[in-house]
N, C-alpha and C positions, 0 to 999 in steps of 0.2 A: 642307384639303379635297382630294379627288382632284379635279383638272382638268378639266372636259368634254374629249373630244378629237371630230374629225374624219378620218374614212376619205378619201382621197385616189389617186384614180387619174390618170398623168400619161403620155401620149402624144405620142413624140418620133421625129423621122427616125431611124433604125438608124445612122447616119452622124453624127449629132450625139449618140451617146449618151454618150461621156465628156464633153464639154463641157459635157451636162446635168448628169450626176452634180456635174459640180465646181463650179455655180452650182448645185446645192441645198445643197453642202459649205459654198458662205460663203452662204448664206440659214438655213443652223443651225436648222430648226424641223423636218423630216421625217424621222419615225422609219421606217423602209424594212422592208419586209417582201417575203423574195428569194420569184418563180415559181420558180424550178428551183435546184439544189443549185450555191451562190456558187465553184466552184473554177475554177481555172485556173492558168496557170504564175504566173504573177503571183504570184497568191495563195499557192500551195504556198512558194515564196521569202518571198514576208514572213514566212509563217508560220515558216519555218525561222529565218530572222533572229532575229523576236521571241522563241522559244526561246533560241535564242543567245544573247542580249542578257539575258533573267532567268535564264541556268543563270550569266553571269557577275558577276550580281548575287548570287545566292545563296552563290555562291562566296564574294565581296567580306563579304559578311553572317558568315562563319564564321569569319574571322579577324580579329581587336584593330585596333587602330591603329599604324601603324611607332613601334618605339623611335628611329628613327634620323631619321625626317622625318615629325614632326609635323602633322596636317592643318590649317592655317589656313584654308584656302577652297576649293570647286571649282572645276575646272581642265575646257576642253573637251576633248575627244578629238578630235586629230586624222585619225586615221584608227583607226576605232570597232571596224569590222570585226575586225580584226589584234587589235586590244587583246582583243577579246573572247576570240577562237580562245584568243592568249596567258592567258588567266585562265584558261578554261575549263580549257584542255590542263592547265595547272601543277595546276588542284583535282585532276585527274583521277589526276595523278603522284603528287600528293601522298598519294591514297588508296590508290594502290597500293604506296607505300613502306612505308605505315601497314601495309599485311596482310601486306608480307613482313615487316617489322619486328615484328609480332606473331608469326609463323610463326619468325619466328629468336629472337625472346623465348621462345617454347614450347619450343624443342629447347635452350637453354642451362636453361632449368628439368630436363628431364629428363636431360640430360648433366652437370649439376653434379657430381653425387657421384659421377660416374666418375674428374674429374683431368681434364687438359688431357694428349692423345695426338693423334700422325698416322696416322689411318686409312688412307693408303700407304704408313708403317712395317709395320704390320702386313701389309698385303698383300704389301710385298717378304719378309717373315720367309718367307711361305705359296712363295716359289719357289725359299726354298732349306730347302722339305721341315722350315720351322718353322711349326706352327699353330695359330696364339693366334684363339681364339674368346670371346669374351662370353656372361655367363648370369649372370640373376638364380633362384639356388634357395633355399630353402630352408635358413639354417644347422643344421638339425637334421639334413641330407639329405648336408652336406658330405661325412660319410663316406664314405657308399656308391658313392663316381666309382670310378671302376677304377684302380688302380694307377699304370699306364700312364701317367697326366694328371700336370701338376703343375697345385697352385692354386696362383692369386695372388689374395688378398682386397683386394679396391678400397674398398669400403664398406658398412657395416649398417646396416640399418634396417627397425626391426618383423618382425624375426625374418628379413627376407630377405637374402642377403647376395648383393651384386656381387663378379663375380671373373672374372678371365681362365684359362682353361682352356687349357694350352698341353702339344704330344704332337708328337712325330715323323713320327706316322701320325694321317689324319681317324681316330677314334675316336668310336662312336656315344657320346651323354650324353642319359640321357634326359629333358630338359629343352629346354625352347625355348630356341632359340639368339637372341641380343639379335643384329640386322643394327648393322654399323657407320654411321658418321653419314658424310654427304658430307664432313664435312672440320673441323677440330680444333675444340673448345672456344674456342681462343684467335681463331682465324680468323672462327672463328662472332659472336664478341665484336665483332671489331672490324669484322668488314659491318655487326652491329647499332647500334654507332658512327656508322659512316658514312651510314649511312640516317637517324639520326635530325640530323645536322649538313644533307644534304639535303636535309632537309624544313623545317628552323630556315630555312636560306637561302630557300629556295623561298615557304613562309610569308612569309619579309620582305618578298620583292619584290610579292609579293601585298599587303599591305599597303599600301606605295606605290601603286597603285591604287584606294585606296580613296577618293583625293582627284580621283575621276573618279567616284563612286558617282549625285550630282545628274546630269549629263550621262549615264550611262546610261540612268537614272530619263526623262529629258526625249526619249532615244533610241527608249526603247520604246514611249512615248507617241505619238510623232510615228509611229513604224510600227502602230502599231494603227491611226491613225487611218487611213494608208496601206493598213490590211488592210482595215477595212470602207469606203474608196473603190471599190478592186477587187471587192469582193463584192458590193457594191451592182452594179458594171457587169455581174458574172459575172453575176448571178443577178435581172437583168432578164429579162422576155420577151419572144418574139421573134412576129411575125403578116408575116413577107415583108419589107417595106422599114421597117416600124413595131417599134421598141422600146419598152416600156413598163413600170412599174413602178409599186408600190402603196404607199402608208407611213400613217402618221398623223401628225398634228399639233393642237398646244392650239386649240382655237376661234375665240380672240382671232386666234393667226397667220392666218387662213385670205385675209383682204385681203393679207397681205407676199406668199402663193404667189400668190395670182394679179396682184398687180402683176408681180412678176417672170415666169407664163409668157406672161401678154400681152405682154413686153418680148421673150421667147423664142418667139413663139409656140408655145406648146405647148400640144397639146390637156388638158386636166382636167376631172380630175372633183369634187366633193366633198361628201361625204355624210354621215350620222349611220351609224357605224357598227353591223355586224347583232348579231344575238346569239351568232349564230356565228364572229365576227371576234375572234383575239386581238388585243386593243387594248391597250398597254402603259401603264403607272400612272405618270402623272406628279401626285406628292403637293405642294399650295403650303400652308404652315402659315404664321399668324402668326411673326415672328421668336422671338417669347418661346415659344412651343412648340417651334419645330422644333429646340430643343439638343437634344431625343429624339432627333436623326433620326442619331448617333451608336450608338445603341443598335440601331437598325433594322439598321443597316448591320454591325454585329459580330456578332448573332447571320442574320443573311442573310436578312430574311423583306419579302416585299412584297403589300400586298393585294391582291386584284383590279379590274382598274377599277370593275366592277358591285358590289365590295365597300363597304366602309365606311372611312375613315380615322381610326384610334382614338386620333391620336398624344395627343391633349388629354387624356384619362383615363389611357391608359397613361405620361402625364410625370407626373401626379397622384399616382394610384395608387402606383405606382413609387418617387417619392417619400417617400412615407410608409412604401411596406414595406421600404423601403432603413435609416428610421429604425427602424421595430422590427426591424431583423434586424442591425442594428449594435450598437442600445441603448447606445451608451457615447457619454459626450459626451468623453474623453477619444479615444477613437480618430475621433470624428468631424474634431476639430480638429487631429490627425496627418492628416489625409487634406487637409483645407484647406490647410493649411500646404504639403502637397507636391504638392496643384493647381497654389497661386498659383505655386511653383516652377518648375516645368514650364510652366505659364503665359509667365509672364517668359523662360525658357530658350527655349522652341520658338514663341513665338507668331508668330515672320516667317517661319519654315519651314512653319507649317502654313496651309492654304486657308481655315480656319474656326474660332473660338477656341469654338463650337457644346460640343465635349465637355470643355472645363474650367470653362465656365458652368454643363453639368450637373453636373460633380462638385462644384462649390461648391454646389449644390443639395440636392443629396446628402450633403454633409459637414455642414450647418449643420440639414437634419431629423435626422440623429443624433446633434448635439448637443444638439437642442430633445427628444428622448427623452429625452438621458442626464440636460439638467436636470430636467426634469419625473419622474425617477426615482432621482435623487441616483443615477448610473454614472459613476464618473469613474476609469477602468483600473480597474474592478472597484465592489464595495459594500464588501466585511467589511471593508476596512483604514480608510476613512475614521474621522473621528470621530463618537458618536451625535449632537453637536448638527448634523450634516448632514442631512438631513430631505427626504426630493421635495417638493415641489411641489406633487405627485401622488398620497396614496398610494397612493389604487386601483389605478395601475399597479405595484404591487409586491405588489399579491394575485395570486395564481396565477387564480383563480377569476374573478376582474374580469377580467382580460386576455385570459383564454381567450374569456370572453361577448364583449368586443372584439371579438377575432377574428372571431368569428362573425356580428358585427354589420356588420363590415368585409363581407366576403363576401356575406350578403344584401344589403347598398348598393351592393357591385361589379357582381353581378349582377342587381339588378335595373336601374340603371342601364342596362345594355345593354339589356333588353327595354324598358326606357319607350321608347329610341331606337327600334328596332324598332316599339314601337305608334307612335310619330309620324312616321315614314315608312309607313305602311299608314293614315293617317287619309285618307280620312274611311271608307276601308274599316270593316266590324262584325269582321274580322281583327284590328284593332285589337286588341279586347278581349281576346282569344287572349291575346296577351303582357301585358296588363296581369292575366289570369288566374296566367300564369308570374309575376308580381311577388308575390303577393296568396298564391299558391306557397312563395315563398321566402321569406317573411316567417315563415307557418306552420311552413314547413324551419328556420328561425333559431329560435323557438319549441322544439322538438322536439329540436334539438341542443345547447340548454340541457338538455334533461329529459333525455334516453339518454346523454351525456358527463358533463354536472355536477352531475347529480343534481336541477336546479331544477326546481319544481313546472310542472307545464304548464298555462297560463292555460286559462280556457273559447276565449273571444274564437279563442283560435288553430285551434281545431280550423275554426271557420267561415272562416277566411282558406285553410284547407286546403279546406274543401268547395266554399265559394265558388269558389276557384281552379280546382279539377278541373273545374268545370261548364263551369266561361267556356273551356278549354280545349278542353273534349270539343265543347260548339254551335259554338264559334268559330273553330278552329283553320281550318278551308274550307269556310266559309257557301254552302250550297249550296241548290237548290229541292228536290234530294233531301236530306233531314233523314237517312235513315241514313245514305248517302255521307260527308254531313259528320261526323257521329257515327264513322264506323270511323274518317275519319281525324285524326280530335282523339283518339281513342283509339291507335289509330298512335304517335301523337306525347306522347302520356301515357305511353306502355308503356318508351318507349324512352328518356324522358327525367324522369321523375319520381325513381329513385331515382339520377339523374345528379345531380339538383340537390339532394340529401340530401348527397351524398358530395362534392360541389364546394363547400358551404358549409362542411362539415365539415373541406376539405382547408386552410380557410385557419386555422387550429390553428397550422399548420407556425412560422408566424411566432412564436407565442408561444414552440414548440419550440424555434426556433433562435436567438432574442433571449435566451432563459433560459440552452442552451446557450454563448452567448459569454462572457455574465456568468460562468457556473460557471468557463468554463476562466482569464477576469483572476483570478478571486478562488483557482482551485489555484494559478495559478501565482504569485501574491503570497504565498499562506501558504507555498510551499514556501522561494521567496524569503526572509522576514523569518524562517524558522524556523535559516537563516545568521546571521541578524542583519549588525550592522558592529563587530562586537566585534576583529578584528585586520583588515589591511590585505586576508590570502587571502579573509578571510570575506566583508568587502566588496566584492571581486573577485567571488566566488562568488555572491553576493546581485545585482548588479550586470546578469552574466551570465543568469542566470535570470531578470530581468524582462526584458532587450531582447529575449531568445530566445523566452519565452512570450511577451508581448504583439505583437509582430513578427510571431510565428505567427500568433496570432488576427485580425492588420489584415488578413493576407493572406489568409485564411481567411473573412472577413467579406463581403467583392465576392463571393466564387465562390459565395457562399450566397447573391447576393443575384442572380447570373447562373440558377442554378438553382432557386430558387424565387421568388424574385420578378417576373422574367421569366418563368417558368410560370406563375403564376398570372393575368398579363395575356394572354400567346401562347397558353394551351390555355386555362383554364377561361373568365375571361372573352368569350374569340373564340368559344368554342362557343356561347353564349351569345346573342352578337351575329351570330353566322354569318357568321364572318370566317373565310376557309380560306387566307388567304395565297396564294390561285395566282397571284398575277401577275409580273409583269415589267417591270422601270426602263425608262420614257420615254430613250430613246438615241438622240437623230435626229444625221443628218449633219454634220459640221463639218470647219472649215480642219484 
């Protein structure tokens, strides 16, 4: 659920204002909201630091781990600053070796087929009245140079010929003259050498730093938090001898602030905040829900305080469209399998074992698909006595209505929630109009998609529905008033909830699609067979490649529709717009 918070105002002598700031720092509940724009020198420096500190992280991020000192554990940095500049400067070198090194790989491409010469040979020729010029013409054109010249042919190719053109006297040629290079083929070679042995070393020692990567990591931490100390002081307000500053805080804390400003006396205030007040979202879920809160946080989105917390549906939901959009229980238990891994590997480096609880979530409803549909890496190769469980789920037609059954229960779900936050309001009924709506939409998407007959029954869940929407959408003592605007909201959202119930298809789309591509890439596979040793190589190769593709293939379909279909259609629904922002109150 989102949190109730409390609006807080705190009035402090001008002269005591950092010592306030740094007892609400260890009291950790006040999220601070600055009067005036937070800067100062102070702050411009951390802010600089804190750049510093992740351009040298980013750096560290781009290259391997030393061949030569293996990282066994993090090491603090002694003097953080210096290391920093030191990574940073060396990434900086190291990019720019990189583009002369490309720039000198280009001119040995277009200089190959000349030969290895010294472009000051030639220039000394030119002062004693010998003049060797370069030209790519034409061999059909060879003829035509004037007498005077001698050629010397360098190289052919695609009818052009390189050649030195050499005369006693400048002699016009009418052809572009090729400019000479700064300095030989062989010369050219061995800077492009020596920049790439520069950047080998430079890379190493960078490496060696990597076993400082957690002490960065705890560096930049510890100055943020140093950034918004400072911004909190900057961007306090000022009334003569009185500073003062605004924040919020959970309901519960609101006895911790005021034990501590009666200990400080400091004046406060505290209030229910306005409608106008951005009050920041602080979400508390049961533990068994909040493994979602991994999901929240990758694709970036937070409700509003005044919003709804949907995290319980959307771990549900989710859930299950994870399973139809996998459909194989053979890739589901490749994905368990390199949870628990990762699990075991990372579980003391990371804060919360929250997103390998979901992926085992995750992994075991796409295994209960692939049982319930006999998918195990595909259908065609099994044997027939393999059987679902299920067949319904292997008719096209059954799964499609699915779908669409999914979709009217997702969203109507959000308008029941909707009518039972407006009870005992007659708004109410509005939304359970929208239910009664979408039932009649599930109806109708059967008959215009799959051809199924349209019950009688449905059309009165459609009339019905319209009614309760048009009277009830905003009960009013004006009866037209309320009429335009249940029409308003008819107009705008009726054939939304047609094509929202329809969009949940996708699933069936792209669960059929993963099946299709295990079962090409198995027939392409056994159509090698294991008949000699290449063939079973070849066989071999093609199933880790194809199915590998499709594991990886499987998340990012389940990032872009499944997470769509809870973030947009369902939140439209529920009138969830995501504007808010994370509860962040002050700390050590």
């Amino acid at each position: 659920m989102i949190v109730p918070m409390k609006k807080t105002s705190i009035l402090i002598q001008a002269r005591d204002a950092e010592s306030a700031v740094e007892r609400l720092c260890a009291l950790g509940v006040v999220h601070v909201e600055h009067h005036r724009t937070p800067s100062s020198k102070d702050t411009a420096s951390i802010t600089d630091d804190i750049g510093l500190v992740n351009q040298a992280m980013t750096a560290l991020s781009t290259v391997g781990e030393s061949r030569t000192a293996p990282i066994t554990a993090s090491e603090e940095l002694s003097d953080w600053k210096a290391a920093a500049h030191h990574i940073v400067d060396s990434f900086k070198r190291i990019e720019k070796l990189k583009e002369a090194s490309a720039s000198l790989a280009g001119t040995i491409s277009r200089w190959e087929e000349w030969g290895n010469f010294e472009p000051a040979d030639i220039e000394q020729l030119a002062e004693r009245s010998v003049y060797m010029r370069l030209y790519s013409i034409p061999t059909k054109q060879l003829g035509n140079l004037p007498s005077s010249v001698i050629i010397k042919r360098i190289s052919t190719s695609r009818g052009i010929t390189n050649c030195a053109v050499i005369s006693r006297e400048k002699t016009d040629i009418p052809f572009k003259e090729v400019p000479l290079p700064a300095q030989s083929l062989r010369s050219t070679q061995a800077e492009l050498d020596e920049n790439r042995k520069t950047i080998d070393a430079i890379t190493e020692n960078l490496r060696g730093y990597r076993r400082f990567t957690d002490s960065l990591k705890r560096i930049s931490s510890t100055l943020g938090k140093h950034l918004r100390f400072r911004q909190a002081r900057a961007g306090m307000g000022r009334a003569g001898e009185i500073a003062y500053l605004t924040g919020y805080l959970p309901t519960e804390k609101t006895d911790d602030l005021l034990k501590v400003a009666a200990q400080q006396q400091w004046g406060v205030t505290v209030d229910d905040p306005g409608e106008d007040d951005r009050v920041p979202t602080l979400i508390r879920s049961p533990r068994w829900v909040s493994i979602i809160n991994p999901v929240f946080k990758l694709i970036d989105v937070v409700p509003g305080y005044r919003e709804l917390d949907i995290s319980l549906w959307f771990l549900l939901f989710l859930s299950v469209f994870f399973g139809m959009l996998i459909a194989d229980a053979g890739y589901g238990l490749i994905i368990l399998i390199l949870a628990f891994f990762a699990h075991m590997k990372w579980k003391k480096k990371v804060a919360s074992s929250a997103g390998f609880i979901l992926l085992y979530v995750f992994a075991l409803c796409a295994m209960a698909w692939g049982v319930l549909t006999a998918t195990f890496f595909g259908q065609e190769w099994l044997p027939r006595t393999v059987q679902p469980l299920l067949p319904a789920l292997r008719d096209n037609t059954s799964v499609q209505t699915l779908c669409f059954f999914i979709g009217a229960l997702h969203l109507s779900v959000a308008h029941l929630w909707r009518a039972i936050l407006k009870l005992p309001s007659l708004a109410a009924l509005s939304d359970l109009g929208w239910v009664s709506i979408l039932w009649g939409v599930f109806f109708l998407a059967r008959t215009l998609v799959l051809g199924e007959p349209f019950p009688s029954f449905a059309q009165w869940l459609l009339i019905g529905g319209i009614g309760a929407v048009l009277f009830l959408t905003s009960p009013t003592k004006n009866v037209l008033v309320g009429v335009g605007r249940g029409l308003g909201s008819l107009g705008l959202n009726l054939v939304n909830s047609f094509t929202d119930v329809v969009s949940y298809i996708r699933l069936f789309a792209v669960g059929l699609a993963t099946v299709a591509i295990a079962d090409a890439f198995n027939k392409m596979a056994l159509s090698f067979g294991y008949g000699t040793v290449v063939a079973g190589l070849v066989t071999t190769l093609i199933l880790l490649v194809g199915h590998t593709l499709n594991i990886i293939l499987g998340p990012m379909s389940v990032l872009v529709h499944g997470v769509r279909l809870n973030v947009l259609e369902f939140c439209n629904h529920v009138d969830v717009k995501w504007s808010g922002f994370r509860y962040d109150p002050l700390k050590k």
